[in-house]
Each structure stands twice: as C-alpha cells, then as structure tokens.
C-alpha positions as CSV (number, residue, x, y, z in Angstrom):
1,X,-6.7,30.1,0.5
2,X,-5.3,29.9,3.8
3,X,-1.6,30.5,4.1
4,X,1.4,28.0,5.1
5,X,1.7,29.9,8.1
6,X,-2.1,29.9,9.2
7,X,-1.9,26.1,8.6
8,X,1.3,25.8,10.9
9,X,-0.9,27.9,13.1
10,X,-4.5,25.3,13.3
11,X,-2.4,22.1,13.6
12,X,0.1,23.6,16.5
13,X,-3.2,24.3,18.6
14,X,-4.6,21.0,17.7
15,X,-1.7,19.1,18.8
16,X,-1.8,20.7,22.3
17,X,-4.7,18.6,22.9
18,X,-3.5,15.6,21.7
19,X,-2.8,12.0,22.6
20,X,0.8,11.3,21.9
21,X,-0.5,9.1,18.8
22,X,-2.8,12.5,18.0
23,X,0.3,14.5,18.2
24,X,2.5,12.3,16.4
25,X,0.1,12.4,13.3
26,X,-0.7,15.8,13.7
27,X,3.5,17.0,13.5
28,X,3.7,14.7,10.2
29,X,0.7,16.2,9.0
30,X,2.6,19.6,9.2
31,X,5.6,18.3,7.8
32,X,3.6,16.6,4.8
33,X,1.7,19.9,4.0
34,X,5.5,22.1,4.2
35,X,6.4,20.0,1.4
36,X,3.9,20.4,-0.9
37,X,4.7,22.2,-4.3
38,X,2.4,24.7,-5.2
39,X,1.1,22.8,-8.4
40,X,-0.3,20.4,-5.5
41,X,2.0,17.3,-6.1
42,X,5.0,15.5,-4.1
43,X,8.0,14.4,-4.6
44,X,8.6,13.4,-7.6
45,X,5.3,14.7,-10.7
46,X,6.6,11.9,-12.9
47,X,5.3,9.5,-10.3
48,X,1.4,9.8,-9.4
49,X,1.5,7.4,-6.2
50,X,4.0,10.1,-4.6
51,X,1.6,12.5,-4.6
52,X,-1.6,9.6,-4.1
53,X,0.5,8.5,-0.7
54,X,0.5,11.6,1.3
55,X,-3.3,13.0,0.0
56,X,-4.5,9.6,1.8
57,X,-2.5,9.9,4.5
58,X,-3.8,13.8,5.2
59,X,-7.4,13.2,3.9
60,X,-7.5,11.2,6.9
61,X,-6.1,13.6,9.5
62,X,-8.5,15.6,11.3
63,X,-6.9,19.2,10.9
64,X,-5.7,19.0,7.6
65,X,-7.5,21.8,5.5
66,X,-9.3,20.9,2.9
67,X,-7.6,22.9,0.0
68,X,-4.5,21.0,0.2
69,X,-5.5,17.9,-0.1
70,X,-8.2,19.2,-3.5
71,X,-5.0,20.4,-5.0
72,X,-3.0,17.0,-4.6
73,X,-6.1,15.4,-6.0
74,X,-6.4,17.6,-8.9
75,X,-2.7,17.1,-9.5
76,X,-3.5,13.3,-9.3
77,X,-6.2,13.7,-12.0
78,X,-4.5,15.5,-14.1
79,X,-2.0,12.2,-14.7
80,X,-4.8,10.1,-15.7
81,X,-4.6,8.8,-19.5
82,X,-7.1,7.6,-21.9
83,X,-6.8,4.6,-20.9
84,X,-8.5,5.2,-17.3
85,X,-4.5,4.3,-15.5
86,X,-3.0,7.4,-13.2
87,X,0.7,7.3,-14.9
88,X,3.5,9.3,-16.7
89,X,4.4,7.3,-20.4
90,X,8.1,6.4,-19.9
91,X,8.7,5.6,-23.5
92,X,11.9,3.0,-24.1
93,X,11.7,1.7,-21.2
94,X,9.3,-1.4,-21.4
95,X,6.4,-0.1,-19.7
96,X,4.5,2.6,-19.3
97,X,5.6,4.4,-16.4
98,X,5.2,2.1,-13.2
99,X,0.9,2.1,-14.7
100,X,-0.6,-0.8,-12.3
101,X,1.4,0.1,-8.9
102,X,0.3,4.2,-9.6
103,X,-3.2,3.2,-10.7
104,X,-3.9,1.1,-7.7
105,X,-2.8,3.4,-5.3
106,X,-4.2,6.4,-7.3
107,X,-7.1,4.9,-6.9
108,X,-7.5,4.4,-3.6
109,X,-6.5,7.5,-2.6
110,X,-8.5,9.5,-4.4
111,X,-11.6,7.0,-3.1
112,X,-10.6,8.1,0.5
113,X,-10.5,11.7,-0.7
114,X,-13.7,11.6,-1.0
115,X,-13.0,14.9,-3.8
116,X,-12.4,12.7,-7.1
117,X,-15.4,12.2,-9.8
118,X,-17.2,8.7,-10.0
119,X,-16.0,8.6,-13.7
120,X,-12.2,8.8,-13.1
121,X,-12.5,6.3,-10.5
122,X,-14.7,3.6,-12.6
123,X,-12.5,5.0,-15.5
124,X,-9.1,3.7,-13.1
125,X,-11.2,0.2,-12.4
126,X,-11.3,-0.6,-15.7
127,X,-7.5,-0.4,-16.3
128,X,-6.6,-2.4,-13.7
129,X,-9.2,-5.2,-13.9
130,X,-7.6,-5.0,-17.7
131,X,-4.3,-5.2,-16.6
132,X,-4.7,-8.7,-14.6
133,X,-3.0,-11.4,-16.2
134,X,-4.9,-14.4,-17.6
135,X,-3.6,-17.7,-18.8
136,X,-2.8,-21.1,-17.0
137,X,1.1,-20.4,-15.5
138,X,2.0,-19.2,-12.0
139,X,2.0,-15.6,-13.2
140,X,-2.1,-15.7,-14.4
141,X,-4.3,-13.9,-11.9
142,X,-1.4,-11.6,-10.7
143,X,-0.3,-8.3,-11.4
144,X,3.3,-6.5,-12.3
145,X,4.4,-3.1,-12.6
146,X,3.1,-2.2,-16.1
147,X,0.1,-3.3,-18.2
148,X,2.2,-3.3,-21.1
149,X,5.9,-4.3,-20.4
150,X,8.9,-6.4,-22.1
151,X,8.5,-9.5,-20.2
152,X,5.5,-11.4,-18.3
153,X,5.6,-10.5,-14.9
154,X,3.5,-10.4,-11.7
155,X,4.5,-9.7,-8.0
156,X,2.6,-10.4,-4.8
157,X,3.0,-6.8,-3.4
158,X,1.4,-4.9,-6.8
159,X,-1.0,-7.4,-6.7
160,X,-2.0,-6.7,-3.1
161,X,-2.3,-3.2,-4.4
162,X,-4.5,-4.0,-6.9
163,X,-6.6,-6.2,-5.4
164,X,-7.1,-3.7,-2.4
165,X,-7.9,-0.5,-4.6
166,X,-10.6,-2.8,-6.8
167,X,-12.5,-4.6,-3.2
168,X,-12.2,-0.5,-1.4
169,X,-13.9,1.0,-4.5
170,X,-16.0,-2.2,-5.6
171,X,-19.3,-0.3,-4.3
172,X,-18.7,2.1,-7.7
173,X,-19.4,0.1,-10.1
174,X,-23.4,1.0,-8.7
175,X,-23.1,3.8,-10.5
176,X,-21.5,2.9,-13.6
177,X,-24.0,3.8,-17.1
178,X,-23.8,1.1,-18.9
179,X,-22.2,-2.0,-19.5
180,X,-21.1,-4.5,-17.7
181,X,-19.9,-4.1,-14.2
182,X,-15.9,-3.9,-13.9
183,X,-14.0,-6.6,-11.2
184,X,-11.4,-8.9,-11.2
185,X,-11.5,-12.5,-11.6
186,X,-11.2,-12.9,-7.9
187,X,-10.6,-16.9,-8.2
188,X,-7.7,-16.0,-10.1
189,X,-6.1,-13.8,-8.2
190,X,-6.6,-15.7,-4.9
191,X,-5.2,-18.5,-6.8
192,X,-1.7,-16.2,-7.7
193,X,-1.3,-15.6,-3.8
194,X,-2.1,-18.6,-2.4
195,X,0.7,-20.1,-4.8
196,X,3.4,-17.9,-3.1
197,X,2.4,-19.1,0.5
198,X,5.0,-21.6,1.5
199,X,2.5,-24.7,2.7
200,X,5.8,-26.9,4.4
201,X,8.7,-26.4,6.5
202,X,9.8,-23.7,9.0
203,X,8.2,-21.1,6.8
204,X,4.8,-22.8,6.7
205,X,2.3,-19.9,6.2
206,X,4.9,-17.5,5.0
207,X,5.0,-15.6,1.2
208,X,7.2,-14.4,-1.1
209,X,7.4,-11.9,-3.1
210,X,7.0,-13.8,-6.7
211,X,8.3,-17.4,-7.6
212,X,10.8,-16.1,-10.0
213,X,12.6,-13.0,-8.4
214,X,14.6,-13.3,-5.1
215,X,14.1,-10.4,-3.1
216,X,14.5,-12.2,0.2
217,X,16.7,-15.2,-0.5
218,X,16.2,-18.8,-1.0
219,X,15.4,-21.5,1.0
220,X,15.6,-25.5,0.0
221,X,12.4,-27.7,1.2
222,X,12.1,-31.4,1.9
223,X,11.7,-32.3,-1.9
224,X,15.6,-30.3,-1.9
225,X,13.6,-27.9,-4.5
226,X,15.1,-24.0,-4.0
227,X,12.5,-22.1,-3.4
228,X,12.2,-18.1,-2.8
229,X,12.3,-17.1,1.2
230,X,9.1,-16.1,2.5
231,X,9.0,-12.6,4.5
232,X,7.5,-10.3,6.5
233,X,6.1,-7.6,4.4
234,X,4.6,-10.3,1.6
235,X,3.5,-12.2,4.2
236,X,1.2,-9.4,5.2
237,X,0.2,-8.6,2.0
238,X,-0.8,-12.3,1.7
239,X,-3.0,-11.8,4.7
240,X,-4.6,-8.8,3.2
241,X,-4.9,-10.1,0.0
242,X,-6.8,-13.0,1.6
243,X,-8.7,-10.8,3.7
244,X,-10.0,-9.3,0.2
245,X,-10.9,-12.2,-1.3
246,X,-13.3,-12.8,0.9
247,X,-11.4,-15.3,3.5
248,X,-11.3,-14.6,6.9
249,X,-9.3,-15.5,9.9
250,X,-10.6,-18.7,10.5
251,X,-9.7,-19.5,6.7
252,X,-7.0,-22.4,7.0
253,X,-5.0,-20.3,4.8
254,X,-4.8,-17.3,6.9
255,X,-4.3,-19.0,10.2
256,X,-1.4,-20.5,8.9
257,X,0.0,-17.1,7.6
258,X,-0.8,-15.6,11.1
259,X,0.9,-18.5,12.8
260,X,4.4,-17.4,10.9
261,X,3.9,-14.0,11.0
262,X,3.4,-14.2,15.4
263,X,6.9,-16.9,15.0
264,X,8.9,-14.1,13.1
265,X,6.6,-11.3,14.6
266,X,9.0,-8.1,14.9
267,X,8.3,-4.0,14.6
268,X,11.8,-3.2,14.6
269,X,12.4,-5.2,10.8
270,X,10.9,-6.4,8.1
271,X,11.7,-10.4,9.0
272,X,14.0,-11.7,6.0
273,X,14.3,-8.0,4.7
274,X,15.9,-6.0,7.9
275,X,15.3,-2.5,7.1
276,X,14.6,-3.1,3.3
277,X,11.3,-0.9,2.9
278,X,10.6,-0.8,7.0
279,X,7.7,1.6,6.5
280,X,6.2,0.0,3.7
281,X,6.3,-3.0,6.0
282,X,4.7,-1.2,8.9
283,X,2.1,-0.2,6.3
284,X,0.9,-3.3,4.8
285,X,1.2,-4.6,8.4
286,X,-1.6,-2.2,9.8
287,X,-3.5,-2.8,6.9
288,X,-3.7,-6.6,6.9
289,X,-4.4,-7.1,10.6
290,X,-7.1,-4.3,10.1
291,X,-9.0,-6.2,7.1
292,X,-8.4,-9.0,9.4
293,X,-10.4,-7.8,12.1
294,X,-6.9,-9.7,14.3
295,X,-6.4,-7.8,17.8
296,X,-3.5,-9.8,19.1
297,X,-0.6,-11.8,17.0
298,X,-0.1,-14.1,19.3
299,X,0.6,-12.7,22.3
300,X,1.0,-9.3,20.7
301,X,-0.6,-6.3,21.1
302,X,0.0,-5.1,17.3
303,X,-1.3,-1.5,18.0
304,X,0.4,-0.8,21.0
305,X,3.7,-2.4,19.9
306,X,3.5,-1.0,16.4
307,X,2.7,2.8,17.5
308,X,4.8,2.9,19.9
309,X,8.0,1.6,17.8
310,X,6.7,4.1,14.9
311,X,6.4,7.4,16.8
312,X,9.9,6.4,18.5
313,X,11.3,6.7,15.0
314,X,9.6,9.9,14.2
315,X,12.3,13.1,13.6
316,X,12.3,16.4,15.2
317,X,11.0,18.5,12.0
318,X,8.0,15.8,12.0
319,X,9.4,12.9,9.2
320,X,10.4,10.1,9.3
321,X,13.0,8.5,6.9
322,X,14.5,5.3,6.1
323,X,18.7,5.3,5.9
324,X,18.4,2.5,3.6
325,X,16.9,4.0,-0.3
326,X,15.5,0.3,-1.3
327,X,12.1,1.0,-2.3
328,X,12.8,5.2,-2.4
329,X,12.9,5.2,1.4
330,X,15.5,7.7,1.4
331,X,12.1,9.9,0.9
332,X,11.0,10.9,3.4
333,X,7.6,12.5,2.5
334,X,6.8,8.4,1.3
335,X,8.0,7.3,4.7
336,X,6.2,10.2,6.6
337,X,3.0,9.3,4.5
338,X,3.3,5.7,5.4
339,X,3.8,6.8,9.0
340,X,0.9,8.5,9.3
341,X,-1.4,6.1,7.4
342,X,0.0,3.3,10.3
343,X,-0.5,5.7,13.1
344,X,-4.3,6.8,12.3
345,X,-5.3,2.6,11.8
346,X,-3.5,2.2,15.3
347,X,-5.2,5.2,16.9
C-alpha cells in the first residue's frame, strides 16, 4: 500500500499541471485523504454518509489512488444491516440512526465507486423503496430521516436524496435474481415535491423544505394562509427531484422553479437560509442544473460563477469549512467533500 507521503507526492505533481479548477480539486483531494483513519472511515463511524461523502467525492478525482477509496468502501459496507439500509441502530432515540438520509447517500456513493457488490447495492434499493411513505396526506410519497421513527415525517431534501440514489442506480435492478424489480412509486413522490413548490406570489416556483417544519420562515399568500418560505437549497432539490422524475426543462413546473431560482439567484448564500448549510447548497445546486442539462440561469453562467466563488473559499491546508455548524458544517472534511463534488461537475 502506498504511503501518506507517496500520496502527498503523486497529487503535488499532478497539480503542477493543472487548471486552477484541476488544482483546486486536486489540494482537497490531499486534504480529504490526510484525514482518513486507518480503519478507512471519516469523521464520525457512527454516521455512514460521512465516510459515503468524501469516497464519492475522491472516486471521482483523477489522482486519487485506488486503495483509499476500497477502504472507505469497505468501511461503508461494513455498516450495512439486515435490512439492506447503510446505518448505526441508535436505540431510544426514535429511529434508527439517521437510516434513509445514510442509505441514500451510501448508496450512491458506493454506485460511483464503482468497488461495491451488485447485492449490497440492490440489497440498499430495497430499503429505501421500503422506506417511502404511502397513504393519502401531504407526507405520502416523501421521505424522512428514519424508516422507523416516533412521528410521521417526510422532508424535501431526504427525499431528493432518495429519489437521486434510486433513478442513479435504477439500471441494477437488471441484475437482480428473482423477484420483482425494486423502484419507487415515482407518481408518488413527484406528487410529495410538487406540493412544496409555492404555485402564487413572489415565490412562484420556489420550495420548501416540508409543509410542517419552518426551516426558512413563513410567508402569508393571497388567501392570508401562512405558509413555509421557499428557498434556495430546496428549491434546487425540487429541480433535481423533477429532473428525476422524468420532467425536463421545458416541464411547466421546472421553468417556474428556474424562473425563482435566476430572481433570487446568488453563490455567495443560500437565498432565505444565508450561510445555513452553504456547501450543501452549492452541492445540490451543481447537481440539479446538471440533471437539468440548464447552461445559463438567466443570465448566469452557473459554472463560471459557482467555481469561481467556491475555490475563493477554499483554505490554505486545502478545506474548506463553514463558520456556521447548522447541518455539521463546522466539518470540514463534509464541506471539503461537497467542494470537491461541485468543482469536478463545474470542471
């Protein structure tokens, strides 16, 4: 196995060659891999997305040697439970351990890995197509933190998640012995997000985060009904979570959502949210207007803009960090692995 030091050694030549978005992805690379513990995990081993964050941000970086990103994958698989979901059992506390928000990004992680077996994947699928809620309220179709927890629950940024791992791995379920094929009820789920897309008012096209849980605010519309503010980062993950249900940009539904999101367009916040989970923002950002195939918002350039604020951010030693901890942003191997995700769909 090749040592830290031979590592430092490959990516330092690499990066002499580099475009600045090359070299910018190549330094957090480097920072990524110096803070790898030697059982292969990230972080926090109590949380399997830690670890699932920066093995698909360095799976897709085109120094990073191979060996460290099998042992974060075999750290990931080692957290998988009977029941096909990537989590650690947090018994007493109403769930089981953050199961649908690890499990979905397990899960695509280990996809782009390219280095996890076909059976723990379809094994994953099958706990987060179970974990979708059915019924006839706002919440059916959605999806919450836990497949098991003290209340019913469902959020629009989970639910992007979840909806993203199962349409990135759908292409499985090929091999799968047996049985019927795994999936979600797409219908469903489309129907969950749409209902979180303000259709009136100044927000027009904008989403929240759930209908019950005020993360950005409230807002009033002409009926003089409060409603939940719409922002940045949901709004996004309405636009993917569109994108994934099979709608495209000329969908009325997602013109409308690109039309508030080039009105409140900003990199340097997350509109309604400030600085409240910035890189998560700047993630689902990049990954919306990729799956939309959308060049410009508006006027903008999102690639240039959105690099070019990014790498400003990035710190000497190769991070980057969030001052504000909403959303564990404090971390700055989860900010760095956002980062660097951004920065390769930009490049």
């Amino acid at each position: 196995m090749k040592s830290v030091l031979s590592i430092a050694v490959a990516l330092s030549a690499a990066m002499a060659f580099a475009s600045p978005i090359d070299e910018a992805i190549a330094k957090g690379a480097k920072y990524l891999l110096s803070k790898q513990a030697e059982d292969g995990h990230w972080s926090d081993g109590q949380m399997p997305a830690l670890t699932a964050l920066p093995v698909w941000a360095l799976a897709g970086c085109r120094e990073t040697p191979a060996e460290a990103v099998e042992k974060g994958v075999k750290f990931v698989l080692g957290t998988q439970r009977e029941d096909g979901g990537f989590y650690v059992p947090k018994p007493g506390r109403g769930g089981s351990g953050l199961g649908n928000y690890n499990t979905s990004v397990c899960l695509s992680s280990l996809f782009v890995s390219g280095k996890a077996p076909t059976e723990a994947l379809l094994k994953a699928r099958e706990y987060i197509a179970s974990s979708q809620l059915t019924g006839d309220d706002t919440m059916a179709g959605g999806f919450g933190y836990d497949k098991v927890s003290r209340r019913r629950y469902a959020d629009l940024s989970n639910t992007s998640y979840a909806m993203d791992a199962m349409r990135r791995t759908q292409g499985l379920e090929e091999f799968r012995q047996g049985g019927k094929k795994v999936d979600l009820d797409w219908d469903k789920a489309l129907a969950f997000v749409d209902n979180l897309i303000k259709k009136e008012g100044p927000e027009a096209g904008g989403a929240a985060y759930n209908d019950r849980t005020p993360q950005g605010g409230t807002s009033t519309n002409q009926q003089g009904q409060v409603q939940l503010r719409a922002y940045g980062s949901m709004t996004y993950a309405a636009v993917l979570s569109m994108c994934h249900a099979n709608l495209d940009r000329s969908d009325p539904r997602v013109k409308q959502s690109l039309e508030y999101l080039n009105t409140y367009w900003s990199v340097d916040g997350n509109p309604g949210m400030g600085n409240q989970g910035l890189y998560y923002f700047y993630d689902i950002m990049a990954r919306a207007l990729s799956a939309s195939g959308v060049e410009k918002v508006g006027e903008h350039d999102w690639k240039k803009e959105l690099s070019e604020k990014v790498m400003s951010l990035q710190q000497e030693d190769g991070s980057w960090v969030n001052d504000n901890n909403r959303f564990w942003e404090a971390d700055p191997v989860l900010c760095t692995s956002f980062a660097v995700l951004v920065l390769q769909l930009c490049r």
